[in-house]
N, CA, C and O atoms as CSV, one atom per row, in Angstrom:
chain,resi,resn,atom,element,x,y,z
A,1,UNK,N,N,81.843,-6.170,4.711
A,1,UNK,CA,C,81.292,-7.315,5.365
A,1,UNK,C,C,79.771,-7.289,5.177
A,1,UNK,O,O,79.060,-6.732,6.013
A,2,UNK,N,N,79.207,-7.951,3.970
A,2,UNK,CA,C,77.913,-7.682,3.727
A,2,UNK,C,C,77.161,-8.686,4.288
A,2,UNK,O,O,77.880,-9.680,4.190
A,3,UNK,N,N,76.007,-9.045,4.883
A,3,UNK,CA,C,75.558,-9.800,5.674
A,3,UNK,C,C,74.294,-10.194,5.568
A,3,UNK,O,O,73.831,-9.174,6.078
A,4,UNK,N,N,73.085,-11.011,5.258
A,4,UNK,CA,C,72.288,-11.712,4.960
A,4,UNK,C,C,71.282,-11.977,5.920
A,4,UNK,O,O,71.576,-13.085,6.371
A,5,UNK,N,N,70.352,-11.607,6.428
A,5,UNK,CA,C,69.821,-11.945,7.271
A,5,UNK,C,C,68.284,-12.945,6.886
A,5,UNK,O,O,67.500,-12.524,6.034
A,6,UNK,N,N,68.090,-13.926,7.439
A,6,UNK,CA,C,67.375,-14.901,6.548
A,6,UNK,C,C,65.866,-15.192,7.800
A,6,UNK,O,O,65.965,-15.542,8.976
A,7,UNK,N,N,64.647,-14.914,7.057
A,7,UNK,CA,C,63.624,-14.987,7.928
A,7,UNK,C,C,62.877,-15.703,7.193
A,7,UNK,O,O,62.362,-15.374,6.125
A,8,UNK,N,N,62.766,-17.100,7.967
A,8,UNK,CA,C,61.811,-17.769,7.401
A,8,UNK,C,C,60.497,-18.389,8.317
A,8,UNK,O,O,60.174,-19.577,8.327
A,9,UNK,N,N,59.689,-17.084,9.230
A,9,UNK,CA,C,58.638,-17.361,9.809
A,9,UNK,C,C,57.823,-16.626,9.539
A,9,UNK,O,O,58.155,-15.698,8.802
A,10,UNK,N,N,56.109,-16.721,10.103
A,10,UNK,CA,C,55.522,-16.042,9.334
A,10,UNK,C,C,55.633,-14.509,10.377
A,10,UNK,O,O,56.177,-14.429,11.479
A,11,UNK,N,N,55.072,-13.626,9.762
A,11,UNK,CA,C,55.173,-12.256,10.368
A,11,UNK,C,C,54.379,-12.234,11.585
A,11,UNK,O,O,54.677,-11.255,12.269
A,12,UNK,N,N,53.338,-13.074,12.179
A,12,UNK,CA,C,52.707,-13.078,13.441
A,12,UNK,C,C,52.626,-13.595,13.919
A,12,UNK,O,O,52.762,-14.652,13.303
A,13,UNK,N,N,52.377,-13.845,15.266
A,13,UNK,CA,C,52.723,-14.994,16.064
A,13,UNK,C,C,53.806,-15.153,16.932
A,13,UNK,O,O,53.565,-15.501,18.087
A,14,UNK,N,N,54.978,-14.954,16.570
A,14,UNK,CA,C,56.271,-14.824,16.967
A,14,UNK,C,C,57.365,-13.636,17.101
A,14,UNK,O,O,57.618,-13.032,16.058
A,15,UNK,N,N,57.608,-13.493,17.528
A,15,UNK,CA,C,58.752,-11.818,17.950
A,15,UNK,C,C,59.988,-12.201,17.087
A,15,UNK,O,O,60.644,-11.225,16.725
A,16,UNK,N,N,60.490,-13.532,16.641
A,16,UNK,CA,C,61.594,-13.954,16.030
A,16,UNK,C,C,61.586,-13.183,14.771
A,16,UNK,O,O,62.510,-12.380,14.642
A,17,UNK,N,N,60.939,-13.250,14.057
A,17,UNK,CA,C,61.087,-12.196,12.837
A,17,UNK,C,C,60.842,-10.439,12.732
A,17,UNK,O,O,61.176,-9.615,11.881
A,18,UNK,N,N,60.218,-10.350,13.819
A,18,UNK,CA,C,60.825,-8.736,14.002
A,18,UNK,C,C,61.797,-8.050,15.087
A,18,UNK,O,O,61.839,-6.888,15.491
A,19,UNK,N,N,62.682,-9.364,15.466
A,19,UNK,CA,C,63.899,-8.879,16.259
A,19,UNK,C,C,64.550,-9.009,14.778
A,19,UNK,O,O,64.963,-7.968,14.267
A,20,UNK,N,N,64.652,-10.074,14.149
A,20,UNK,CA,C,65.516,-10.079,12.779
A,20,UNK,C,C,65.465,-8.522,11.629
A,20,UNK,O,O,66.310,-7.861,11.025
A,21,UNK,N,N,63.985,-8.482,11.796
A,21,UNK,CA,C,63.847,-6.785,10.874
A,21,UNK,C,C,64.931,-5.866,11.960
A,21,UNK,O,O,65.800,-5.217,11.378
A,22,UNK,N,N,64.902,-5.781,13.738
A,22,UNK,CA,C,65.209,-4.711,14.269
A,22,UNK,C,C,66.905,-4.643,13.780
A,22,UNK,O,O,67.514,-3.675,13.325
A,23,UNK,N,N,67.382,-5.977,14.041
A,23,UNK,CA,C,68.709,-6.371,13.931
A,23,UNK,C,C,69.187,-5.982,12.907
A,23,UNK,O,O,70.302,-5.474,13.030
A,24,UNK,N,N,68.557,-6.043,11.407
A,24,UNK,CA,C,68.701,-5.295,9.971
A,24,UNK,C,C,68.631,-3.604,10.236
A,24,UNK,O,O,69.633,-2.896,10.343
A,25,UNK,N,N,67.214,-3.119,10.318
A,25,UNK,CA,C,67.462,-1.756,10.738
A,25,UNK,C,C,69.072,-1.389,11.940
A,25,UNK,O,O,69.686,-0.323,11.878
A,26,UNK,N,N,69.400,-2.396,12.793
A,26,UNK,CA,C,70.509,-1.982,13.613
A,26,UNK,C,C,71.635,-2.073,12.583
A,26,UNK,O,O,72.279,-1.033,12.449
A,27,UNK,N,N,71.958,-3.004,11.911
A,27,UNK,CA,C,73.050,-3.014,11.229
A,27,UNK,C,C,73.380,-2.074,10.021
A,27,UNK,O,O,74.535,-1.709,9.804
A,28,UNK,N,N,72.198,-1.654,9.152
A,28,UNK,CA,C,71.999,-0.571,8.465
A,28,UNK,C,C,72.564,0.959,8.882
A,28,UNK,O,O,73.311,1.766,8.329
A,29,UNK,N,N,71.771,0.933,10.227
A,29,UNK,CA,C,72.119,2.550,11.342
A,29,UNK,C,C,73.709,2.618,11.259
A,29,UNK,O,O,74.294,3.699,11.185
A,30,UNK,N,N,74.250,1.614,11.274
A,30,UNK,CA,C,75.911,1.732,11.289
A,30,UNK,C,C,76.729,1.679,10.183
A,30,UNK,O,O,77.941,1.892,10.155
A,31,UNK,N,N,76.099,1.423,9.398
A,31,UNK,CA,C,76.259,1.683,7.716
A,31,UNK,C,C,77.167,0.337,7.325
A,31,UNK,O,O,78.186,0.374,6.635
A,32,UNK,N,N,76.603,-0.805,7.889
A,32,UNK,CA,C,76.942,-1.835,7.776
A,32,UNK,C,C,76.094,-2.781,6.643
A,32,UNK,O,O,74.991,-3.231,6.952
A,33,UNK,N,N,76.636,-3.023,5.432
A,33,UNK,CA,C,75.584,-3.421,4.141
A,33,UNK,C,C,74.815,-5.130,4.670
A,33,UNK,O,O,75.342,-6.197,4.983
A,34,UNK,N,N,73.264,-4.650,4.552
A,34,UNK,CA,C,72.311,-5.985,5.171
A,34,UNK,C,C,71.407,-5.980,4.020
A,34,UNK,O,O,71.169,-4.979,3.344
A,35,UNK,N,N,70.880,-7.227,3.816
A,35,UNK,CA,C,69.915,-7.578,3.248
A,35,UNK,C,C,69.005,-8.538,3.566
A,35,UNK,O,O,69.159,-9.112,4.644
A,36,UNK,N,N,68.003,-8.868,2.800
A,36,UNK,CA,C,67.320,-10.238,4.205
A,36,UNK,C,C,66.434,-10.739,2.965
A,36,UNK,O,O,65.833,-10.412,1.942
A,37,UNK,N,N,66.768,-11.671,3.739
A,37,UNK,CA,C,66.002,-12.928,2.660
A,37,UNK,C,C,64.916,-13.202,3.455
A,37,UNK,O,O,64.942,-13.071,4.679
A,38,UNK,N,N,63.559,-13.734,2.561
A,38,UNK,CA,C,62.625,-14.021,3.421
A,38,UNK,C,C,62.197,-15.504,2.360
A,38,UNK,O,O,61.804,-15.405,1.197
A,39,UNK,N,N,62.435,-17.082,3.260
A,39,UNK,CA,C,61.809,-18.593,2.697
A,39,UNK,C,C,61.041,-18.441,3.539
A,39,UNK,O,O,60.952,-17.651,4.480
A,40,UNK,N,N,59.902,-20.011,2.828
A,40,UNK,CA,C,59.339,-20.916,3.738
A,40,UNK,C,C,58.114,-19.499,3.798
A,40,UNK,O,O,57.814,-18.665,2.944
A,41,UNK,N,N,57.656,-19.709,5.143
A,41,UNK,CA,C,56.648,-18.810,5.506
A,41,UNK,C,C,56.848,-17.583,6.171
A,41,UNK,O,O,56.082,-17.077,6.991
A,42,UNK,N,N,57.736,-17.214,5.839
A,42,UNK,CA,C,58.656,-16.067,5.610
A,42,UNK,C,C,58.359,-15.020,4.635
A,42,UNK,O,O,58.587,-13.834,4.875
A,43,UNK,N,N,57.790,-15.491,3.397
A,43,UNK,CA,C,57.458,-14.889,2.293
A,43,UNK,C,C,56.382,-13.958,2.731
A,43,UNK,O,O,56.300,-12.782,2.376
A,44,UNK,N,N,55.311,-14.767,3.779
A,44,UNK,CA,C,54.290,-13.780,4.278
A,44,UNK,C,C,54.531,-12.438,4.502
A,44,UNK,O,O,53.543,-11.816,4.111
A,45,UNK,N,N,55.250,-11.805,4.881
A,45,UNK,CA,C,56.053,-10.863,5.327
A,45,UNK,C,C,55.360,-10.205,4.054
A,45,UNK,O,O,54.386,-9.463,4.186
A,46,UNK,N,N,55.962,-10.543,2.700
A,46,UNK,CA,C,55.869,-9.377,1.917
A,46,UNK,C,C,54.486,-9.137,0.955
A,46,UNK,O,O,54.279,-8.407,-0.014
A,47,UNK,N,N,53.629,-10.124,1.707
A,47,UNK,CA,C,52.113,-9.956,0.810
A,47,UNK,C,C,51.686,-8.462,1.181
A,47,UNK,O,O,51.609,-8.107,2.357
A,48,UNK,N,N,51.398,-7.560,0.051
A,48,UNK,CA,C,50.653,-6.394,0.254
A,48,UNK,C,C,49.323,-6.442,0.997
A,48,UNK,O,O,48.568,-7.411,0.915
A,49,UNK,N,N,49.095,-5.479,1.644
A,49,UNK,CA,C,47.248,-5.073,2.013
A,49,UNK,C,C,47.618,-6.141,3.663
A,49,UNK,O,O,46.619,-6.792,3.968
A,50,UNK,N,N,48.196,-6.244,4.133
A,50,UNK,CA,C,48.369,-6.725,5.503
A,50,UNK,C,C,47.301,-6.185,6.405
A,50,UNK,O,O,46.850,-5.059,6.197
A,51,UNK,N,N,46.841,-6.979,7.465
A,51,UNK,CA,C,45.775,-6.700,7.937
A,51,UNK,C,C,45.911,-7.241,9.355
A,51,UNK,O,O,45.331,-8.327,9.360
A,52,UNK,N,N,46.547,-6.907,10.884
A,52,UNK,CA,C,46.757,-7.854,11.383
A,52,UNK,C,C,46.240,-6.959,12.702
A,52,UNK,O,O,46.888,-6.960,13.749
A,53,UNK,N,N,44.644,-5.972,12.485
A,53,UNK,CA,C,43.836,-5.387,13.793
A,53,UNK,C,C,43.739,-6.598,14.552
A,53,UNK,O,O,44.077,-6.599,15.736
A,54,UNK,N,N,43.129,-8.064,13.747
A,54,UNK,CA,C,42.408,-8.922,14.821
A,54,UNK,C,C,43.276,-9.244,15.693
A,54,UNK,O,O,42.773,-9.737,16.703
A,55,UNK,N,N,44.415,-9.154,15.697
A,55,UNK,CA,C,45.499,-10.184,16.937
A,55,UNK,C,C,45.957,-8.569,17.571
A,55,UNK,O,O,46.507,-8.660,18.669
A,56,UNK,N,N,45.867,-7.679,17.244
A,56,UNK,CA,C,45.923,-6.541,17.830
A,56,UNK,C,C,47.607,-5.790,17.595
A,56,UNK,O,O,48.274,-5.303,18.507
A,57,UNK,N,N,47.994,-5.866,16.213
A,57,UNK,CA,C,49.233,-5.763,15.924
A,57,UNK,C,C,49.300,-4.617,14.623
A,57,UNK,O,O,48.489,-4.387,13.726
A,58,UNK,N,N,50.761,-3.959,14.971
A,58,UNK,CA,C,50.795,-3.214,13.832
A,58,UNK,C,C,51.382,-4.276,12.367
A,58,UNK,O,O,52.122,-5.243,12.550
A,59,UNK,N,N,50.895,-3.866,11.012
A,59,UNK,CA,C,51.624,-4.784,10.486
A,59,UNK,C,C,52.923,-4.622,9.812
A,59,UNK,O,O,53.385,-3.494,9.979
A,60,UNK,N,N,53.596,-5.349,9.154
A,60,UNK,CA,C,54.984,-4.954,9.140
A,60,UNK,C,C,55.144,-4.418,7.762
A,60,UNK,O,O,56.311,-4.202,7.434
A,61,UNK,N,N,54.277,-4.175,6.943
A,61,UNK,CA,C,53.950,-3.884,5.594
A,61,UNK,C,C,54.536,-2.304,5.452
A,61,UNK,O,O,54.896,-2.048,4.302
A,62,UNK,N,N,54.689,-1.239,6.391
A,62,UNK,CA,C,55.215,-0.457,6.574
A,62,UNK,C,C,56.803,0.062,6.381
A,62,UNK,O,O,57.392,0.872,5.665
A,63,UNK,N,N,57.197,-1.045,7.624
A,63,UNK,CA,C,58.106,-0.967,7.845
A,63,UNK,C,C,59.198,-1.535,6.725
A,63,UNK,O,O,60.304,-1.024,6.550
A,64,UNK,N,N,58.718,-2.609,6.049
A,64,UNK,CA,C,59.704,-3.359,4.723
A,64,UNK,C,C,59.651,-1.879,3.513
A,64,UNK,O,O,60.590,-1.115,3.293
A,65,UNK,N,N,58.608,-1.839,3.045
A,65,UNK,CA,C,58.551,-0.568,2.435
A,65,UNK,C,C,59.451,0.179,2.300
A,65,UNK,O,O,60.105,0.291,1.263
A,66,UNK,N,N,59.659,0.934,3.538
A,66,UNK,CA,C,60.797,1.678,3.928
A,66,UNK,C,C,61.917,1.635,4.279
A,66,UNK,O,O,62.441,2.649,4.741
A,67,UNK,N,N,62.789,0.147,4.132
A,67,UNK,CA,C,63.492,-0.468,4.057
A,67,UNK,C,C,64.842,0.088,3.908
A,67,UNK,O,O,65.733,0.457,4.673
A,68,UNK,N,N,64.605,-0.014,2.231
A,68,UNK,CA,C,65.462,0.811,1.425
A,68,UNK,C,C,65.944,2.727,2.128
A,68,UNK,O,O,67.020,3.324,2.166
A,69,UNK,N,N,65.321,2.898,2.321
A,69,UNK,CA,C,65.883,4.478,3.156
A,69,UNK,C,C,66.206,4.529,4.379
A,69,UNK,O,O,66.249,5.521,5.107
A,70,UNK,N,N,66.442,3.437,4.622
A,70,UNK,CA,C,66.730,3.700,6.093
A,70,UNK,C,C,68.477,2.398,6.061
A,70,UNK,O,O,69.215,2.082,6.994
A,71,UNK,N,N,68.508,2.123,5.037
A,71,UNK,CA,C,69.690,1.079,4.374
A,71,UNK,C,C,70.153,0.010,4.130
A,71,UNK,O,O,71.299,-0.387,3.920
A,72,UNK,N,N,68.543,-0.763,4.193
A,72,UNK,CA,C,69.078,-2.120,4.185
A,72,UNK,C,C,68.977,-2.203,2.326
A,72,UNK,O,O,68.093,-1.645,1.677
A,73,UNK,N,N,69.946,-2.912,1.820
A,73,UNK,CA,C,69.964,-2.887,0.742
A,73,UNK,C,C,69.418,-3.496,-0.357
A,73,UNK,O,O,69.722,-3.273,-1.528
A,74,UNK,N,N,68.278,-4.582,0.218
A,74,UNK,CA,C,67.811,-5.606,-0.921
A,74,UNK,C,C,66.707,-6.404,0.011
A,74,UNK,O,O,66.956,-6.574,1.205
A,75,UNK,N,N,65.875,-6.732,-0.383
A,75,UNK,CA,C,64.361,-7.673,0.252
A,75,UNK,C,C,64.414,-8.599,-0.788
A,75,UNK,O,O,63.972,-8.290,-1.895
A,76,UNK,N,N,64.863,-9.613,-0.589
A,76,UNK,CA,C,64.772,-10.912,-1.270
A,76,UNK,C,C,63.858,-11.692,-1.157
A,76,UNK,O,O,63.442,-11.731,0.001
A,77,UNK,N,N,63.236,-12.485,-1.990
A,77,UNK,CA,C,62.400,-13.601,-1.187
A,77,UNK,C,C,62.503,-14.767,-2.520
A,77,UNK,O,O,62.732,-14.476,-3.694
A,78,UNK,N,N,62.266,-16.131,-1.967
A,78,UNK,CA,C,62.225,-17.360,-1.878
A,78,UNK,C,C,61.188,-17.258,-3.263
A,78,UNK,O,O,60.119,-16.729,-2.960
A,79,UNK,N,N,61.274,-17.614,-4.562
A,79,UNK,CA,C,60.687,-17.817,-5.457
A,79,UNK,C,C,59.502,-18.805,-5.268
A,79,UNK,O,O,58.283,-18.703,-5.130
A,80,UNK,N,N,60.444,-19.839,-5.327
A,80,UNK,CA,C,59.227,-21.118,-5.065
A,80,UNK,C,C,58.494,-21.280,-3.966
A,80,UNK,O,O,57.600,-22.121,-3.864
A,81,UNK,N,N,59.053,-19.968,-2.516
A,81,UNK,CA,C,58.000,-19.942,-1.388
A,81,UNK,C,C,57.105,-19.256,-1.449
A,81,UNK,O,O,56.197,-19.396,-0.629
A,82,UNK,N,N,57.027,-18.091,-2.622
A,82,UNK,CA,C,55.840,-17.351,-2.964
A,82,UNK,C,C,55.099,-18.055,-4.082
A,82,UNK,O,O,53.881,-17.950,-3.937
A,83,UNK,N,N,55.480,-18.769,-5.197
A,83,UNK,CA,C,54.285,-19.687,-5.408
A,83,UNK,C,C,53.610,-20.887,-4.862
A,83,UNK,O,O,52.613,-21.334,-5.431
A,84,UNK,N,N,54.171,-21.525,-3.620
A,84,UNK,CA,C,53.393,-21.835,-2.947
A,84,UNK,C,C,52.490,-21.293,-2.187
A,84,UNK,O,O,51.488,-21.898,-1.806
A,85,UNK,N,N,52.766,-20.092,-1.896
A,85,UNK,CA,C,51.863,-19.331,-1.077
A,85,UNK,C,C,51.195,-17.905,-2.079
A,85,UNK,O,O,51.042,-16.808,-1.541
A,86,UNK,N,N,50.920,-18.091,-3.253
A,86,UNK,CA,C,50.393,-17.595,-4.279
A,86,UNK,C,C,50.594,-16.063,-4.072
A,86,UNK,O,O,49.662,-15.282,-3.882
A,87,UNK,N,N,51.876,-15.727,-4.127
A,87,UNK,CA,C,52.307,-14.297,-4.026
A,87,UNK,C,C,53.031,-14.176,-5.479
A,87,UNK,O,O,53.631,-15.141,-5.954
A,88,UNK,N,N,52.942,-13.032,-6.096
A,88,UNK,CA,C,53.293,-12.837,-7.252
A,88,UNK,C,C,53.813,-11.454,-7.344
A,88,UNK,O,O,53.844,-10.811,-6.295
A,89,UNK,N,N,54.280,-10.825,-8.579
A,89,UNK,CA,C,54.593,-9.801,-8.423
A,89,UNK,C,C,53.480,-8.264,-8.339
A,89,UNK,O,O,53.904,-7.145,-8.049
A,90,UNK,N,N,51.820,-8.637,-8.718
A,90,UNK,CA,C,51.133,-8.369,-8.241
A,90,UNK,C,C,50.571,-7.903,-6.325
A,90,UNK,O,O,49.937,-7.089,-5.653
A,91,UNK,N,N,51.153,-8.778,-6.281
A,91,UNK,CA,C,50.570,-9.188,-4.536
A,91,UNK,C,C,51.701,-9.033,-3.504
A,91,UNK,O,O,51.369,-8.996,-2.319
A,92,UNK,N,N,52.811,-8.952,-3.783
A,92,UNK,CA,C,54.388,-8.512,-3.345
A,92,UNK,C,C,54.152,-7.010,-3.079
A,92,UNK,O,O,53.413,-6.264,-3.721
A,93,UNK,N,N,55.006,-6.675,-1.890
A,93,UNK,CA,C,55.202,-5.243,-1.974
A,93,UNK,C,C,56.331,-4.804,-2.922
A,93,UNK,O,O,57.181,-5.540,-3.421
A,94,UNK,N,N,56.181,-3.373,-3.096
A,94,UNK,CA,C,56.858,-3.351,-4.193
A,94,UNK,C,C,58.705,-3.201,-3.448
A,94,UNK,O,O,58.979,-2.910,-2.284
A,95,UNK,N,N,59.726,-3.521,-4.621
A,95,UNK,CA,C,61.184,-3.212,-4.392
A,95,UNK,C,C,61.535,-5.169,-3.921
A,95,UNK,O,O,62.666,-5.487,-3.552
A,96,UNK,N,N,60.754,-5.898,-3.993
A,96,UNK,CA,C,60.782,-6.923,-3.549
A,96,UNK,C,C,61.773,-8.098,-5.019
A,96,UNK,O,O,61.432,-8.265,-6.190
A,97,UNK,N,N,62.726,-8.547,-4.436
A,97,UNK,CA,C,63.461,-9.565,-5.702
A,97,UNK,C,C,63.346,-11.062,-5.208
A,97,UNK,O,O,63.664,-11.605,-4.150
A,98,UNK,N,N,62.672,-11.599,-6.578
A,98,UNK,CA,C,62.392,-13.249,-6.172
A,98,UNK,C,C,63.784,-13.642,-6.668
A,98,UNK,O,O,64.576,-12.977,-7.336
A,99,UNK,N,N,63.895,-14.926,-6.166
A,99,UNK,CA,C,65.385,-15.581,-6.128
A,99,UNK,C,C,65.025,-17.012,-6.615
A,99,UNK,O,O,64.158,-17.617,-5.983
A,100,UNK,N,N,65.691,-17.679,-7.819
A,100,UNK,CA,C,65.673,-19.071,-7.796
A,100,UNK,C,C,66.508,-20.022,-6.969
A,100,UNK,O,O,65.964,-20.968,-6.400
A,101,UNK,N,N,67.837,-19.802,-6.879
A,101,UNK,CA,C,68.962,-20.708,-6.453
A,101,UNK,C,C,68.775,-19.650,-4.954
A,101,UNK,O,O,68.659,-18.431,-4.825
A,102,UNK,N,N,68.817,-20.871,-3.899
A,102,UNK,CA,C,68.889,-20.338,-2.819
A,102,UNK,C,C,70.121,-20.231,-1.870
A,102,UNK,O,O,70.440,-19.489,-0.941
A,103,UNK,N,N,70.857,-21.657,-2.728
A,103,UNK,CA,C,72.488,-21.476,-2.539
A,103,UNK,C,C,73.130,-21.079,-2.887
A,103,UNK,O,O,74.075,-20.910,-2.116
A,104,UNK,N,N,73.312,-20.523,-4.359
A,104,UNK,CA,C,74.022,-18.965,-4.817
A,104,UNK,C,C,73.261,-18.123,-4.225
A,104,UNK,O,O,74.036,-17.177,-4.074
A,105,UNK,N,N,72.368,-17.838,-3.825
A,105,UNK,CA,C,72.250,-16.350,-3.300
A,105,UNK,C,C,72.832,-16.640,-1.519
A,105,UNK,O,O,73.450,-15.782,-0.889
A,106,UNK,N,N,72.560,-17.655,-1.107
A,106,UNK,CA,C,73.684,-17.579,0.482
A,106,UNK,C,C,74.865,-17.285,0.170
A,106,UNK,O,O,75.509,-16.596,0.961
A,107,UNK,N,N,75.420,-17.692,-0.971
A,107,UNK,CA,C,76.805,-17.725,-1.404
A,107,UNK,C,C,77.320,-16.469,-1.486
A,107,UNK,O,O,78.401,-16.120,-1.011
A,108,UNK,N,N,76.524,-15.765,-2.109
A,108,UNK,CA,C,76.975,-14.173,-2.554
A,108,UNK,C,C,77.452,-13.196,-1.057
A,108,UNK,O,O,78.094,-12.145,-1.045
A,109,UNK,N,N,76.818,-14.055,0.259
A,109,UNK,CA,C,77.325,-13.062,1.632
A,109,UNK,C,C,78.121,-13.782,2.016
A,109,UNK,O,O,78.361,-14.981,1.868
A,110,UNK,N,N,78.817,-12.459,2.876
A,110,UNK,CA,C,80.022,-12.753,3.668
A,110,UNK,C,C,79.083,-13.969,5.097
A,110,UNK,O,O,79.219,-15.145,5.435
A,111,UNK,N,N,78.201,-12.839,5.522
A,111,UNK,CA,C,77.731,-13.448,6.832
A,111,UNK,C,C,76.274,-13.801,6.530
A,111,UNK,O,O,75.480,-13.016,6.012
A,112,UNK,N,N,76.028,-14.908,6.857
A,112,UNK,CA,C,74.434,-15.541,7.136
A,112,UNK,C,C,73.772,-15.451,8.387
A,112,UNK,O,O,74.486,-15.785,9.332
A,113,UNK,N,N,72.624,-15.100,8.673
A,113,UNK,CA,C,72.021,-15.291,9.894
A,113,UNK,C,C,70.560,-15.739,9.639
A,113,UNK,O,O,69.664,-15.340,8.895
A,114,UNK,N,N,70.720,-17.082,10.881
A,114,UNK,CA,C,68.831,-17.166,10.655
A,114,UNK,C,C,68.810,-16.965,12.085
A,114,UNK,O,O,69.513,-17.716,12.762
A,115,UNK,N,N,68.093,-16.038,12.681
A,115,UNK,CA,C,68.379,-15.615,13.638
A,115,UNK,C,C,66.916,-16.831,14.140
A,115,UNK,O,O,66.807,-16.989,15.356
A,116,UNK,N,N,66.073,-17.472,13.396
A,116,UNK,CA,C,64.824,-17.785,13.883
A,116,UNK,C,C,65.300,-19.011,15.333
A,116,UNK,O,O,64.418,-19.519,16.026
């Protein structure tokens, strides 16, 4: 039962996208196969060099990183939402896969969640 978890807000501001990371790390811990897509302004998430002292926050640049070892199986993101928002494979953290078709890749899971 492989499962999709889909975040499309930006990384600050809102708790909605890092209950969605906790919910991935939870489903992982149980050896339950997750992956997470990140559209829209969502993509923010995976710009390298994150910087988020001024609002007084850790940033999440860490935690995606380490992703992969702890079991979530894939960091997807929104092709055409990172060239709008001029992220490249330069400026991406690394382990990160851009996606064209956004409806074959929903297609490929059992379960979808936009938890936003």
């Amino acid at each position: 039962m492989h499962t999709l978890i889909v975040i499309d807000r930006p990384p600050y501001g809102s708790w909605s996208g890092r209950e969605s990371l906790d919910m991935a790390f939870s489903l992982a811990a149980f050896d339950k196969p997750v992956s997470l897509l990140f559209v829209g302004e969502g993509v923010l998430w995976l710009s390298q060099g994150q910087d988020a002292t001024g609002i007084a926050q850790k940033t999440v640049e860490r935690n995606l990183k380490a992703a992969g070892m702890f079991g979530i199986e894939s960091l997807l993101a929104d092709q055409s939402a990172c060239q709008r928002f001029s992220l490249t494979g330069k400026t991406l953290i690394d382990g990160v896969e851009t996606v064209e078709n956004l409806r074959a890749t929903l297609g490929r899971y059992e379960h979808v969640v936009f938890p936003g």
